[in-house]
C-alpha positions in Angstrom: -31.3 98.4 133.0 -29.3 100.0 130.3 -28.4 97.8 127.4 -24.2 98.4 128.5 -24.8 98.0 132.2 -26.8 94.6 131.7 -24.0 93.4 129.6 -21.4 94.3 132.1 -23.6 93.0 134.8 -23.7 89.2 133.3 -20.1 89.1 132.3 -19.6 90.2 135.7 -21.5 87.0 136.2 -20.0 84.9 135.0 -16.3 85.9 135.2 -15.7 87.2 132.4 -12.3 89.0 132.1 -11.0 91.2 129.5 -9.3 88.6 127.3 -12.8 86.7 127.2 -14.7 89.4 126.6 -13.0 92.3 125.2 -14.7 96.2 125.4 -15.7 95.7 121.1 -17.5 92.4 121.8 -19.0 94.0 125.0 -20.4 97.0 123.0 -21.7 94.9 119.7 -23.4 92.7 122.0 -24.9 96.0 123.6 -25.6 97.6 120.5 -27.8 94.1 119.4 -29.9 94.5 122.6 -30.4 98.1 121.1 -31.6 96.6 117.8 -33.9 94.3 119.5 -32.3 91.3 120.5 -34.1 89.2 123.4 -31.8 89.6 126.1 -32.2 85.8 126.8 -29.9 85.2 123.9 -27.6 87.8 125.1 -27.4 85.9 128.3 -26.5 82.7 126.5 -24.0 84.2 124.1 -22.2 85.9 127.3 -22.6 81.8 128.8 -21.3 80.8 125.8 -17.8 82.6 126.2 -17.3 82.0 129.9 -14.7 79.7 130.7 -16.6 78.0 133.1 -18.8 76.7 130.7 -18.6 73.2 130.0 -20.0 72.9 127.0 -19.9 75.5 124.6 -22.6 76.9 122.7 -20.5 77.8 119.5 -19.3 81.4 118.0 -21.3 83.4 121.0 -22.5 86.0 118.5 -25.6 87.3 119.2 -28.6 86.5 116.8 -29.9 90.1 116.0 -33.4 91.0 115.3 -33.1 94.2 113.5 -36.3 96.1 113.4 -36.6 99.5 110.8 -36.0 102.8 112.6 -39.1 104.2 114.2 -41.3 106.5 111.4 -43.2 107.9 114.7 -40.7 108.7 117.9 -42.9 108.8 120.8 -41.6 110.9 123.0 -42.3 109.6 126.5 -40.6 106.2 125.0 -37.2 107.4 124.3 -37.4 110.2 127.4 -37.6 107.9 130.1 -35.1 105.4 128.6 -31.8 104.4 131.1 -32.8 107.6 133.2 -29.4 107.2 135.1 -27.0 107.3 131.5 -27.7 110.1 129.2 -25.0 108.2 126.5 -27.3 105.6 127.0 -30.5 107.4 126.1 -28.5 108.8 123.4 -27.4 105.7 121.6 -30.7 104.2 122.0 -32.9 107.3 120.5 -30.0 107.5 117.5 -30.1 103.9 116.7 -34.3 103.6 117.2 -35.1 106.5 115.1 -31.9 106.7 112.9 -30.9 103.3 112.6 -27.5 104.3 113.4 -25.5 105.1 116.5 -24.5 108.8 117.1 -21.3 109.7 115.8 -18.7 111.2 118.1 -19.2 114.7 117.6 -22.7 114.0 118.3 -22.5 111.8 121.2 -20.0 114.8 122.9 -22.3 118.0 121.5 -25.5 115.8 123.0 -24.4 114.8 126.2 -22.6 117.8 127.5 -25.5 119.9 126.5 -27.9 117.2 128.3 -25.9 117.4 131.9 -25.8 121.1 131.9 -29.6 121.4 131.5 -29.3 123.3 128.8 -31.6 121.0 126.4 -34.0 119.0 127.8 -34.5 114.9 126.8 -37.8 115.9 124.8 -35.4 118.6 122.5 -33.0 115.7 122.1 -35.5 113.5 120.9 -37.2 116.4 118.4 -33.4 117.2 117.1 -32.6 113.5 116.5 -36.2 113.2 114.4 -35.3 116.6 112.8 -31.7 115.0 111.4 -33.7 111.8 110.0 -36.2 114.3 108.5 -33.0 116.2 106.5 -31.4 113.1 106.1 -34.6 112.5 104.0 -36.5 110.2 106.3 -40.1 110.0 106.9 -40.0 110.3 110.6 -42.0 112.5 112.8 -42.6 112.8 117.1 -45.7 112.7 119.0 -46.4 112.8 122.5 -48.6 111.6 125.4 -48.9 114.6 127.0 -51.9 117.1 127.0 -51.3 120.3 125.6 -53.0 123.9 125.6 -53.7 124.4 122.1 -54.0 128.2 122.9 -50.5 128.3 125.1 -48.8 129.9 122.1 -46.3 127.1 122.0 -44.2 126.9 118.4 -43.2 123.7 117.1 -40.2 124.8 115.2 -39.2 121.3 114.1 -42.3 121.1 112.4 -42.1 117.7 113.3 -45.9 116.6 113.4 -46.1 117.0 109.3 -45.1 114.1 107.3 -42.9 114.6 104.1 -44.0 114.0 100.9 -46.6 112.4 102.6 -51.0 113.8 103.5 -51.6 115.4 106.3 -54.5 116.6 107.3 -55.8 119.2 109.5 -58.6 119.3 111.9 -61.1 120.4 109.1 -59.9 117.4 106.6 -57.9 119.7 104.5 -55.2 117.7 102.6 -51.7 119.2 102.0 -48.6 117.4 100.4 -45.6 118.3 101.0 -42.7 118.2 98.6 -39.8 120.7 99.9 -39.9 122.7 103.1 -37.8 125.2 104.7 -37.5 124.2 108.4 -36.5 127.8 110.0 -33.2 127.5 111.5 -32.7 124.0 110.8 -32.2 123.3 106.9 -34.7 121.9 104.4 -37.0 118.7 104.9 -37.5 117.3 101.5 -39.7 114.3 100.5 -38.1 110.8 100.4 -40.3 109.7 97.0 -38.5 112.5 94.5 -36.0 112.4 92.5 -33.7 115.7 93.2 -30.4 117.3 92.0 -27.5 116.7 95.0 -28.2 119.6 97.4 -25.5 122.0 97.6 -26.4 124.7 100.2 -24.7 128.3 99.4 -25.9 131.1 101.3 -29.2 129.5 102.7 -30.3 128.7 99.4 -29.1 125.5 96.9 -26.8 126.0 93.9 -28.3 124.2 91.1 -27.2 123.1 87.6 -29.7 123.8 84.3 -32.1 120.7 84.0 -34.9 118.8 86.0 -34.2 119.9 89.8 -37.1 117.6 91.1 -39.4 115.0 90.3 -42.0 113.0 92.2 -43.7 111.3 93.8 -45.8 109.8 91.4 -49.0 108.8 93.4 -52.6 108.9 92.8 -54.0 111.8 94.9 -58.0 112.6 95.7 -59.7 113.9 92.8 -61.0 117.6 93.2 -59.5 121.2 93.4 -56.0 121.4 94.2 -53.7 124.4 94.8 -49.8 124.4 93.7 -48.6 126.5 96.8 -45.0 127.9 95.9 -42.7 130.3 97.6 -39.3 130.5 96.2 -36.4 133.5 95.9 -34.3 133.2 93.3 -31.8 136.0 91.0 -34.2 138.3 89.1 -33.2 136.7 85.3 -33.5 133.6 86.7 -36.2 131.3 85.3 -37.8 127.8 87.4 -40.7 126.1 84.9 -43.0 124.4 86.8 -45.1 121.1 85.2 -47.6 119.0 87.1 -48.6 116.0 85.1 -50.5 112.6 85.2 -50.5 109.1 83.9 -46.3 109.5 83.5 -46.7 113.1 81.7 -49.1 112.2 79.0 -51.8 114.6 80.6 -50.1 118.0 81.5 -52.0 119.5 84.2 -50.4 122.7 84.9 -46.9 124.4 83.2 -45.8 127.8 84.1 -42.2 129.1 84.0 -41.3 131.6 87.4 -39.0 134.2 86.2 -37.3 135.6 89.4 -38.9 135.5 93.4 -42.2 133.9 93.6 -44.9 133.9 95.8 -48.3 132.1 95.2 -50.7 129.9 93.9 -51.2 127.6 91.0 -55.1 126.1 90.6 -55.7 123.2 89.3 -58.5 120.4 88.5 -57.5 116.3 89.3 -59.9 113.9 87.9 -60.7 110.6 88.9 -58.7 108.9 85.7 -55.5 111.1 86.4 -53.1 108.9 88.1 -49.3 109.0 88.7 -49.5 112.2 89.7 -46.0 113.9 89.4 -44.5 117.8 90.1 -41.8 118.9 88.2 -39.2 121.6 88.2 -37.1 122.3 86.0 -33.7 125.0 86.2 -33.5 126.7 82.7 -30.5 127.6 80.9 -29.8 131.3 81.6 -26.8 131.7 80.2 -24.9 130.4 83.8 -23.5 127.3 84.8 -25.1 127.2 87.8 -27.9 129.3 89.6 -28.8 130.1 92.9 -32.9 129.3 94.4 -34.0 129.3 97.9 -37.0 126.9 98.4 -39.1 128.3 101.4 -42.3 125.7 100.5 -43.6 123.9 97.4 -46.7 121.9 98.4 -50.4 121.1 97.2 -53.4 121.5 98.9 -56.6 119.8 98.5 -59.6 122.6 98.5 -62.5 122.0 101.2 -65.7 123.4 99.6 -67.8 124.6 102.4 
């Protein structure tokens, strides 16, 4: 049963009338089974604030157990949540993967576009993991169900890779992933770096002269790594790039990208370089602020054969 509808369905119980149980206390109490609250103690809050009680319990709020919003939204658990409310489902996929209830925009845009079939539960649930992801989240969907590999089928959330985090593909190959362009949907940008304040002016950032990213500092697998870049930006503008180690007293790699860029930077990680850290830094050109478009800056382990 729906957290809102069980909660109804005990005050109904036990009498409760408005003045004992107003709609605010009916929804916080809804929300806490949302956050993980045993319904048990819901039940004994809602006894606790019926007048028929003889003995009250005391303040009849309920004890939540907050749990952290879900890194991995599995999409078959969210889908076939309260199957009769679609506000519901809604509530309970915002506040399980965002930690947060939808706003009211949201809720409206959501739920009318869910009764007239024009998107599905499962694109509900791959939207909602999409916002975390820009809201600079490490969050990501999976599913149960069996897939043809060869059906042609485009994830365009490119939900299954992790931000600022490895992933791997099926021959071991490690990639990670720093800043992303997300086709259609805005950036996804790894939670461990430092960044300037994103200010999005025609599908690109406007950025101030300085560092414009940092991170994450972590110890990565020794071996051959690539710098993958691909970046447009005006034609006197100037990005340097720096990858270093053990907090920048070993300089791996440093390059400055005068104008649009696409390619490849090589490099050589050993065993004692730790702390590993990209940089990129906006230089001075002679503007206040300048104008880049980030389409991917990531680095790829290389799988000798």
């Amino acid at each position: 049963m729906p957290a809102d509808a069980f909660v109804d369905a005990w005050a109904s119980a036990f009498n409760l009338a408005e003045t004992d149980l107003n709609a605010d206390q009916r929804h916080n109490l809804a929300q806490a089974i949302r956050d993980g609250t045993n319904r048990m103690k819901v039940i004994d809050a809602l006894r606790a604030a019926s007048p028929q009680t003889n003995e009250k319990i005391g303040d009849f709020s309920a004890q939540v157990v907050r749990r952290p919003a879900d890194q991995f939204a599995l999409i078959e658990n969210f889908t076939r949540f309260a199957p009769d409310s679609d506000v519901a489902f809604l509530r309970y996929s915002f506040s399980k993967i965002l930690g947060r209830e939808p706003t009211d925009k949201e809720c409206l845009a959501f739920e009318f576009d869910l009764r007239r079939g024009t998107r599905t539960r499962e694109q509900a649930v791959k939207q909602i993991v999409g916002i975390a992801r820009r809201d600079g989240r490490i969050s990501l969907w999976d599913t149960l169900d069996e897939t043809d590999p060869l059906s042609g089928k485009v994830d365009d959330s490119e939900a299954r890779t992790i931000p600022a985090g490895l992933s791997y593909d099926l021959n071991g190959q490690e990639t990670l992933i720093f800043v992303r362009e997300v086709p259609g949907s805005g950036w996804m940008i790894g939670p461990d770096l430092l960044r300037q304040p994103i200010n999005v002016v025609d599908d690109g950032w406007k950025v101030s002269p300085g560092w414009l990213f940092a991170g994450p500092k972590r110890s990565l697998q020794a071996g051959s790594w690539r710098v993958q870049i691909d970046l447009i930006q005006e034609l006197n503008a100037k990005l340097a790039i720096q990858l270093v180690a053990n907090s920048g007293l070993d300089i791996l790699q440093e390059v400055t990208i005068a104008g649009a860029f696409a390619g490849n930077l090589s490099t050589e990680i050993r065993p004692e370089h730790r702390f590993v850290e990209l940089r990129l830094k906006v230089i001075d050109t002679g503007n206040e602020v300048s104008w880049v478009r980030i389409r991917d800056i990531s680095m790829i382990r290389e799988v000798k054969p």
